[in-house]
Every structure is written in C-alpha cells, then in structure tokens.
N, C-alpha and C positions, 0 to 999 in steps of 0.2 A: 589459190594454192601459192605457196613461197615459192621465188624464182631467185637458184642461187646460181653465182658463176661458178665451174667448173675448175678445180684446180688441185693441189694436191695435198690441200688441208681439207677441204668441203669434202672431196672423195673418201678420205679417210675418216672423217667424222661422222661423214653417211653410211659409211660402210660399220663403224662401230656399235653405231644406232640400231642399225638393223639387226646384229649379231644379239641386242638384247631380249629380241625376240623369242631365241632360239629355246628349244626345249628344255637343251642343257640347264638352261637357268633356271627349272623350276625347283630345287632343290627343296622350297621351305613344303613340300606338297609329298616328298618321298617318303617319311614317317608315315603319313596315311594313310599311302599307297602301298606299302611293306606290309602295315597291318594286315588289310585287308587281303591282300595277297596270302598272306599265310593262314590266316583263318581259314579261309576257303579252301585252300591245303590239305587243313586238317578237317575242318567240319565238315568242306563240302556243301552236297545239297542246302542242309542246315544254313551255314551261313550265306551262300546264296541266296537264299527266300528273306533271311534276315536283315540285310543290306538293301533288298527292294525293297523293303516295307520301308525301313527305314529313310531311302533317298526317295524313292519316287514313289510310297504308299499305296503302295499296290499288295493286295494278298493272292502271292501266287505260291505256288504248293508245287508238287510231283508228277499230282492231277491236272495242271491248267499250264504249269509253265513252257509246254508246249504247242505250236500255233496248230490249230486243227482242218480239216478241208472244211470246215463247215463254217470258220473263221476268213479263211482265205475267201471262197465265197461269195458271203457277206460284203467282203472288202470292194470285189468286183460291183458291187451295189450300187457302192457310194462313190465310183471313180468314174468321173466321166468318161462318157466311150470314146471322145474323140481323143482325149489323153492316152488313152489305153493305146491306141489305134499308133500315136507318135514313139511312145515307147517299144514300140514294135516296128515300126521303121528305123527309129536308133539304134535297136537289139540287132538286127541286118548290116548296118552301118561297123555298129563294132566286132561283130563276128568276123565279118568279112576282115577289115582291116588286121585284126588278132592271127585269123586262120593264114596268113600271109606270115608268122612270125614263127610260126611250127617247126623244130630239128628233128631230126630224124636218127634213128640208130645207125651207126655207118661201120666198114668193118676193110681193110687192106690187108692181103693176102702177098706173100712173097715166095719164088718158087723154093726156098730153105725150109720151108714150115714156118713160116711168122706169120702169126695173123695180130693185128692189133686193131683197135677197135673202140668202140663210143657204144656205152648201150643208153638209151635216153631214156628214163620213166617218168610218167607221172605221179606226184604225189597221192598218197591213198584218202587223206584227209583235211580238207582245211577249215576253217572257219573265217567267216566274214563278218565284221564289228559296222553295224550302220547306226549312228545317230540317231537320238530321236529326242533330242529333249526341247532345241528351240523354234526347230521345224524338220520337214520331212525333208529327206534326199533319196527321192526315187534315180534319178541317175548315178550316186553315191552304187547303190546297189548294183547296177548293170555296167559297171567299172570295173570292179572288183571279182564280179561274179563268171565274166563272162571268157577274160583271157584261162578261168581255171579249167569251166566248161570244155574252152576250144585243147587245152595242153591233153585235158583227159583224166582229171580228178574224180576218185571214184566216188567220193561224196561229200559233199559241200553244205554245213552248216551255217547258220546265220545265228547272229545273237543282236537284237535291238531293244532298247529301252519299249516301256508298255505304258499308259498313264494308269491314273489310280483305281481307274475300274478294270485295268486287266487289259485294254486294250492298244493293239498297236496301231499307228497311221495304215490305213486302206492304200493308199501309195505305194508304200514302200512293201507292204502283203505283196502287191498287184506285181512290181516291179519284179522282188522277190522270184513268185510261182514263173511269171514270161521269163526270167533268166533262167530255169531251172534248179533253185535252192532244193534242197533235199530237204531239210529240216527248219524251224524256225523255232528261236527258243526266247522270250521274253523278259528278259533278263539284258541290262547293259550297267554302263560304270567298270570299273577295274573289277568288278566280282565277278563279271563277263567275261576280263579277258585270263581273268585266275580259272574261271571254270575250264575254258577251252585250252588250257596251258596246262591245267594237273587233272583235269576230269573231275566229275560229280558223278552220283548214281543217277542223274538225270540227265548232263549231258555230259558228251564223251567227248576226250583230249584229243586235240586235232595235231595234224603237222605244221602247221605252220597257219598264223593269225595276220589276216590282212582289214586293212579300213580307217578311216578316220576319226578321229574320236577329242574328247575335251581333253584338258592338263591331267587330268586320272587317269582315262585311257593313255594315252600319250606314255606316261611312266608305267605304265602297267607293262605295257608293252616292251618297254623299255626293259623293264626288273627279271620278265620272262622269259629275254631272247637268250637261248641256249634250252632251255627246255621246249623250246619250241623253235621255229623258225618266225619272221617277221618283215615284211612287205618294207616298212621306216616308220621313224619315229616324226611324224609330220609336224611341221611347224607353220604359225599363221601361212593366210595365203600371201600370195604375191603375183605383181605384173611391172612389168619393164617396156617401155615405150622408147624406142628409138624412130625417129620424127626429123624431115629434112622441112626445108621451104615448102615442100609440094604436099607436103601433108595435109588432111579437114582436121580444121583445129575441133569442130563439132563432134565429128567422130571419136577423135583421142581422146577428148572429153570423157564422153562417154564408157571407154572400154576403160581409161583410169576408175570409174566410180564403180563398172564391174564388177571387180576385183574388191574394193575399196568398202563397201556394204555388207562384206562379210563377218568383219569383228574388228573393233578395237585396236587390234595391233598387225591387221591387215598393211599392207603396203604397196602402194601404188606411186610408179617413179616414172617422170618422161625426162627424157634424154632426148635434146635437140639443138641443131646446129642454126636455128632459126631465132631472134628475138621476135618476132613477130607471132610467129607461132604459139612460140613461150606466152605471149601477151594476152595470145586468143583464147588460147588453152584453158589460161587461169579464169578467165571470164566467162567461159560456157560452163567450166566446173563451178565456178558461184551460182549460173544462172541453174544447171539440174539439180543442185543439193539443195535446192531453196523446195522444188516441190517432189524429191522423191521418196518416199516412204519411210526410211531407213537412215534419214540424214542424219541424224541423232550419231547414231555408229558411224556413219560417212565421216561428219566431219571432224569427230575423235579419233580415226585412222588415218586421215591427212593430216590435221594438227602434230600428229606424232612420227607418223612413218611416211607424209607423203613429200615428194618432191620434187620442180622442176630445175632442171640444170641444163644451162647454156653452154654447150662445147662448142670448142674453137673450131673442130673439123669432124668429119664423120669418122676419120678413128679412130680421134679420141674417143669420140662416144660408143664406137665398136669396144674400145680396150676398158673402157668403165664397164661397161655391161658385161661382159666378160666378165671382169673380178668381181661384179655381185651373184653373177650366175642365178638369175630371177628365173622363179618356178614357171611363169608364163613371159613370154618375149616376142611382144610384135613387133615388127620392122616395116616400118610406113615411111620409105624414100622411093625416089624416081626408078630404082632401079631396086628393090627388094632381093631380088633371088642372088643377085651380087652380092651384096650385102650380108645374106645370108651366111656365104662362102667361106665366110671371116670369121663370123661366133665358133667359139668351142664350149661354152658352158651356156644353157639354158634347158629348163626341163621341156617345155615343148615352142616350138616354133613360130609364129603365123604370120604370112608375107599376104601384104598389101592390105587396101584400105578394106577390104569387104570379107575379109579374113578375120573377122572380131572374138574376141577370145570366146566367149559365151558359144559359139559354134563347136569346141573342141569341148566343153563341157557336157555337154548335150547329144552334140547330134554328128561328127563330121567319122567318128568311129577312132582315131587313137587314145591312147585311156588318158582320162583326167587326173591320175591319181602319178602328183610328179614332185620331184626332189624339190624342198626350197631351204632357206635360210643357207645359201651359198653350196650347200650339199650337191648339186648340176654339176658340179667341179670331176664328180666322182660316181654319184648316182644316174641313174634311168628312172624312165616313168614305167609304173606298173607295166607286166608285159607277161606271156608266153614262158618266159622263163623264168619267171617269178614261182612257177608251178610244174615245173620239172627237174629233177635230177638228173645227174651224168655218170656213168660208170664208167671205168677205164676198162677194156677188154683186153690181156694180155695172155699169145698163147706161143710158144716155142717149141719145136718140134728140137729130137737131140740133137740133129744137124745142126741147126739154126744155135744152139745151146754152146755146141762145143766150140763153135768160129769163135766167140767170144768168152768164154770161159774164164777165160787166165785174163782180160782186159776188170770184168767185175772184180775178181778177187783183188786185184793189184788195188783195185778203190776202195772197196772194203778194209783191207789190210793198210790203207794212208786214213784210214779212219780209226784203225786201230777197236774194229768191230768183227772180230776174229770169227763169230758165230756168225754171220755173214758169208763172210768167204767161206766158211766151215759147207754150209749151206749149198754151194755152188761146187765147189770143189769134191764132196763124195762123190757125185753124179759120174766123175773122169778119172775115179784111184783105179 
C-alpha cells in the first residue's frame, strides 16, 4: 500500500479522490434508469417480467414471481444448520440492540387546557431491495429487515434478483423467513425499485424502499425519492483506520482488506501517527492479497482508493478523519474510548484491537447499513427511526386559546396573512 505524508495538499487530493466515487457521479447511467422507471409506471407487471427476462433471463410471470412456502422450504434444505443456527443468534443480537432505540408517543398537559404531544407511528408498508447478483447477503437482509420488524411495520416486502431458472439464493429465503419478511418477490434491478415505488398488479407500492443495491438500483432509488421514502442513496463501502505505535500492524492489515474486497472502488485508509507501523502495515497487506480469494478486486481498490498516511500527531489524524467521515472507523490507540470522544463524523465506530469491523457486520447487533462517501457529516446508520413517523399532537382548550389570542394575530398580521388571524380572531368577536 502507498505511504503518503500527511498535509494539506495530500488531504485534499485524497479527499477529492474519494468524492469520485460518489453516486452523484453516475450520471451517464440516468437515461436508463429513467426509462425503465417509467415503463414500469405504465406497464407495470408487463414490464416488470420484461426487464427480468431480459437482465437476468429468467421467466417469471404473475404466477411464479412470488416466493412460495414451498420455495422457502426447500431453501432450508440446502442451508447448513449450523449457518441457520448463527443467524439466529445474530437475529437476537440485532433485535435487542434495535428494540433499545424504540420512541414512544408522549403527550404534556397544562392546567389551562394545553395538551401537546408526539404521536409516533409505524409505517404501514415497506419494501426491502437485497442483492443478488454477484453473491448472497444473508445479513444484508437482517439489517434491513429487522430495525422495521422492531419499530412495528405492518408489512414488510422483499424484492431480490432470481437466476435464470427462477430461483433465489437459499440464504437469503432462509435469512429472509428468520427475519419475518411477509412477502418475497423475484424481481431486482431498477424494475424492482419502480415496482415498490408505483406498484404493479403483482406487487404493491410500499412506503418507503430500504437496501443496497448496484449503480441502477442506487439511481432508481434515487429518481423515486418523493414518491416514496428511502433509507440513502449508498455509495462504495469504506473503512478508516486510525492507528498509534501500539497498534498490530497484522490486525490493521487485515480489517483494511475487510473492507477493501468488496468492489473496485472500495476504500480502505489508515491514519497513523507511527512510521513503523505504516511500514508493517504495508507489508502484511502485500503478504494477505497474495493469497486471498478476491485479490483481483483487492488490489484495484487499493491501487485507487487505498491509502496510508503518516500524521504528525493524533489530532491531526482525529481532524482528517473527521473530514472524510468514513462509513466504518476503528480507533486502535493506547487509549481508544478517548479517542473516541473526539470524532464527530463516522458512520459506525469500533474501539480497540478485537473490535474488528466484520463483527458489526455480522454479528455484534448495531445495523450495518451506514452513511458513506462523506455523508456521516449529516447521516446515521440504518435505525428504528428509519421506520416510524411523528405527529405533532396540538390541543387548546378556550382558556388556553384566549391568553394568547391577540400574540398569534399580531404575527399573522406582520405576515400580512390576514386569513390567519382571520382564523383566530372569530373565536373572541
């Protein structure tokens, strides 16, 4: 891996680098995505089944494009038990952690007659977009699925790609049914998120589309927010390494290639106040990219996005990391939870050496599903509220009404919204 020094041309040109990653930029891919968006619009079902045949050759119909129990199943078949067994310990993991994030409707009463108030709802419908074209994400699905479960969503469709004989990854079924999906429908790409955005006579328009997905999905998503609600528009993954002397260079290693194996314009960065470290770093990531599965991508995600940089002090590298606001951000120094104290911008956190990202992915229960390409600045990771509503509860009794009467009108009338005050003012002729 390069080892640059730290300064305030490097940061800026790293930080530019990384911004081309951003979704924003897919623009030559919007024509498309429009199309196809609007077909589905109008066609519907029709071009729905038309767009599967045509991307992922599959013939799926009216009749099939829905997953059946007899399908789900099956799936349990072909999924090892003791897989089953771990997603089910995770599913515990992230409920608990979710059911911790729950609001509640609240309500303040005054002895004038005011009552004011919060009513909190859950949404009635959502749909969840799971991947399926270069491998399975069975935790993809109990990310997504389960902070809606916990909020109280009254039903929860799935939409995932199928291969050409109709069927979906057994994983992701399995993941699926143990999260409690209501429905599963066979169908992915942007006609996916067109269907769950204006409805088909096969599957029905939700409130709001959550998941990850490729450049199509990504825009789709994008095209349809306002007709629907939508979770973000995600861009490549990312990890952030902040690293003192005391850090395992072997370990950092490792969680940098984490990250870094996922695609092409993955990004994987350490930040360390250490040359040493820096030295060790770069040499355990030559030594695991030489035998691990995926080097191919690996080393096209470092070549492009990966980086190590040498700060002069640990602020400095608190105040870089900060302004990249990386999707994942571990903090491997002598004193971590210090450290900690300091960041304002990352999407999820992990202190110390045995805190490795691939735990939050997995298994430790907060959701995986987190802001990147600088968006931490402003976004949260998936959450509880992602899948609830708020009402303003507002109630005045005439008492309460008349104490302030003439303060509304007077505001109204500096607004020069006559019908306003009009409004307030019959109530006391």
């Amino acid at each position: 891996m390069r080892i640059v020094e730290l300064n305030e041309n490097t940061k800026n040109d790293i930080l530019n680098n990384l911004l081309k990653r951003s979704p924003s930029n897919y623009g030559k891919f919007e024509d498309a995505v429009a199309e196809i968006l609007l077909n589905v619009k109008v066609k519907k079902d029709e071009a729905v089944f038309s767009y599967t045949k045509q991307f992922d050759k599959a013939n799926i119909n009216a009749d099939n494009v829905l997953v059946t129990k007899e399908e789900i199943a099956a799936a349990y078949k072909e999924v090892d038990e003791e897989l089953v067994a771990v997603i089910r310990k995770a599913l515990v993991n992230i409920k608990d952690y979710h059911e911790k994030q729950k609001q509640y409707s609240w309500f303040d009463s005054k002895p004038d007659g005011t009552i004011l108030g919060q009513k909190v709802t859950a949404l009635e419908r959502v749909g969840v977009y799971v991947p399926g074209g270069k491998a399975a994400y069975p935790s993809s699905v109990l990310m997504n699925v389960m902070p809606a479960k916990v909020a109280g969503v009254d039903e929860i469709i799935m939409c995932t790609p199928c291969d050409s004989e109709g069927k979906v990854y057994p994983t992701t079924l399995v993941a699926a049914n143990e999260a409690g999906v209501d429905k599963i429908f066979k169908v992915g790409g942007a006609q996916a998120i067109a269907a769950m955005a204006y409805g088909t006579q096969s599957i029905p328009k939700v409130d709001k589309i959550v998941g990850p997905g490729n450049i199509f999905v990504a825009l789709a998503k994008k095209a349809v927010f306002g007709y629907v609600s939508i979770d973000s528009v995600a861009g490549p993954s990312e990890i952030l390494v902040i690293a003192d002397e005391s850090a395992n260079p072997r370990f950092v290693a490792a969680d940098l290639l984490s990250q870094a194996e996922h695609d092409e314009m993955a990004s994987a960065i350490l930040i360390t106040t250490s040359k040493e470290v820096a030295q060790k770093v770069s040499k355990e990531v030559d030594g695991f990219v030489a035998e691990l599965s995926r080097k191919e991508i690996i080393q096209k995600s470092l070549d492009n996005y990966g980086y190590i940089l040498l700060a002069n002090t640990l602020d400095e590298a608190i105040a870089v990391a900060n302004e990249i606001a990386s999707e994942h951000l571990e903090i491997v120094t002598k004193n971590p939870f210090d450290t900690m104290t300091k960041i304002r911008n990352a999407g999820a956190i992990f202190l110390g050496e045995y805190s490795s990202e691939p735990l939050g992915d997995y298994f430790a229960g907060p959701n995986h599903v987190l802001p990147t390409n600088g968006t931490a600045k402003f976004f949260s990771a998936l959450s509880v509220d992602d899948f609830i509503k708020k009402s303003s509860i507002i109630s005045y009794s005439k008492e309460a009404l008349e104490n302030v009467h003439l303060d509304i009108e007077k505001f109204a009338t500096a607004e020069h919204l006559t019908a306003h005050a009009n409004s307030i003012k019959v109530r006391f002729e």
